[in-house]
N, C-alpha and C positions, 0 to 999 in steps of 0.2 A: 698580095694585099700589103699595103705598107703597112706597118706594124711602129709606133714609136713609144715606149714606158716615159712615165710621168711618175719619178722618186719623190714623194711626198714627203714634205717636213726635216730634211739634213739637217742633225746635228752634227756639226762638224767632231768636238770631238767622242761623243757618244759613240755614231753612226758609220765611221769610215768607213772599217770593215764590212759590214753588213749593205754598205752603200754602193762600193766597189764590187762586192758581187753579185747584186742585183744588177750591174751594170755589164761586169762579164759576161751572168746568166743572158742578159736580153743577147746580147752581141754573140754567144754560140749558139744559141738556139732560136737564132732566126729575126728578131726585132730588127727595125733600119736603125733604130735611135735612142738616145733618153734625152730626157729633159731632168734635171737636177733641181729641185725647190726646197725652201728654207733657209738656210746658212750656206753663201758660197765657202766652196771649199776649191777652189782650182787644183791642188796636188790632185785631188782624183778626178778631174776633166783631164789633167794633163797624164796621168796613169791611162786612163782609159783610150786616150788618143795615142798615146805609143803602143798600147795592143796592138789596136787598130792596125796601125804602122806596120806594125811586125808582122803581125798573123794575117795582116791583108783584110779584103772584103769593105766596104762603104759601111761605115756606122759613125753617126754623129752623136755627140755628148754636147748638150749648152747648159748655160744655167739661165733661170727663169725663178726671180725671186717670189713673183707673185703667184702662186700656182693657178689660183683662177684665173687668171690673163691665162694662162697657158691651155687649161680646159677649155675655156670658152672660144680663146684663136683655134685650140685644134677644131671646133664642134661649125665653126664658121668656117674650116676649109675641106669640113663634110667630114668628118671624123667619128664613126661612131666611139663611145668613152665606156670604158669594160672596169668598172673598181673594184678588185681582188680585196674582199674582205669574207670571214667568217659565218656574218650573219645575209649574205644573199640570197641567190638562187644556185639551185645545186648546178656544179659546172656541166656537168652531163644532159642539164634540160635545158641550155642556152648555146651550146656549143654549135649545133647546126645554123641558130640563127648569124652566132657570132663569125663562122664561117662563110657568108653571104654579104658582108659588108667589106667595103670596096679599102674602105682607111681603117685602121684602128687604134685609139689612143688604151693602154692600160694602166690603170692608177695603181700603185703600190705606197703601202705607209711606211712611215719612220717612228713618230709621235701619235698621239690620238689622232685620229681622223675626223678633219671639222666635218658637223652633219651636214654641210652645203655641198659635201662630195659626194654622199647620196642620193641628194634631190637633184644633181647636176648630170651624175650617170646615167644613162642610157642603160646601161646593166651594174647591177649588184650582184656579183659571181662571187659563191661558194666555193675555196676548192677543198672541200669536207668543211665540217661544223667542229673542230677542234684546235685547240691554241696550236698555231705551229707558224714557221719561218715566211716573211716576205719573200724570200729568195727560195724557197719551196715551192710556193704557190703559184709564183711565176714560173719556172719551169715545168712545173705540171700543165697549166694554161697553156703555154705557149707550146707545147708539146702536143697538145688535144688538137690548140687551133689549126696548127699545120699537118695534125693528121701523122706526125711523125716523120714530115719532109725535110725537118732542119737536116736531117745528120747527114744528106744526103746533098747537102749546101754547099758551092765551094768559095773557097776566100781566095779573089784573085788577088795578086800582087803581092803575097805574102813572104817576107823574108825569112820567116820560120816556120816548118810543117812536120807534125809526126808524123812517123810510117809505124801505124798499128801492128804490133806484134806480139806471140804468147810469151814473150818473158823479152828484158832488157828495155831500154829509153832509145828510139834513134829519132833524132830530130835532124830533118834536111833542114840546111843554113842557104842561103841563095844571097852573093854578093850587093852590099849597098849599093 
């Protein structure tokens, strides 16, 4: 299932941090894409495109100033739209549906969430009823939806790869 996050609200300098790893998050654990809304910030399209580069695997980063142009294009090319907020439905009682749709757009916040992200969703997903991180929620999400397949993902093309082991860093380098 294609899978593309929709970074609601960038503040450019608020947000970086928190913007960039929302963007990591989707690209190791299995998203194809993000869509970037609010304040362009090109340093992290252009951060996030050199991951890519490096670590391998297809994932695209744009910006999309207007985020409803971007809800509404993804819902017109059959996209179900998954809004990771608080006050939803518990992720555990949507997860099976959520698994049955063929596209998926995921909304994640920055700034307050206009209520037209509500009424535009298709789902309102809980992931718990407690303050905690945009970049939390999406990897819990994302982690449900595929069932726990990301880890088992591979990044073709990748110029850089760790080889997992109990103690020390070995990262394979493979020539530009």
């Amino acid at each position: 299932m294609p899978v593309l996050v929709l970074r609601l609200g960038h503040r450019k300098e608020r947000d970086k941090r928190v913007t960039t790893h929302v963007c990591l998050t989707a690209r190791a654990l299995g998203a194809d894409g993000v869509i970037l809304s609010g304040e362009r910030d090109d340093k992290i399209i252009a951060t996030v495109k050199k991951v890519a580069e490096n670590w391998g695997g297809k994932f695209s980063v744009k910006y999309e100033g207007n985020w409803k142009r971007a809800i509404l294009g993804a819902k017109k090319k059959r996209f179900a739209v998954a809004h990771l907020t608080m006050y939803g439905e518990r992720l555990q009682d949507v997860v099976k549906g959520l698994r049955k749709k063929r596209n998926l757009l995921v909304v994640v916040g920055a700034e307050k969430v206009p209520s037209d992200v509500y009424s535009l969703a298709d789902f309102n997903v809980a992931v718990g009823s407690q303050p905690h991180s945009e970049v939390a929620a999406l990897a819990v999400f994302l982690n449900d939806i595929s069932g726990g397949k990301w880890q088992a993902r591979k990044f073709p093309g990748a110029r850089l790869r760790i080889v997992p082991q109990a103690r020390g860093k070995k990262v394979l380098r493979r020539g530009k």
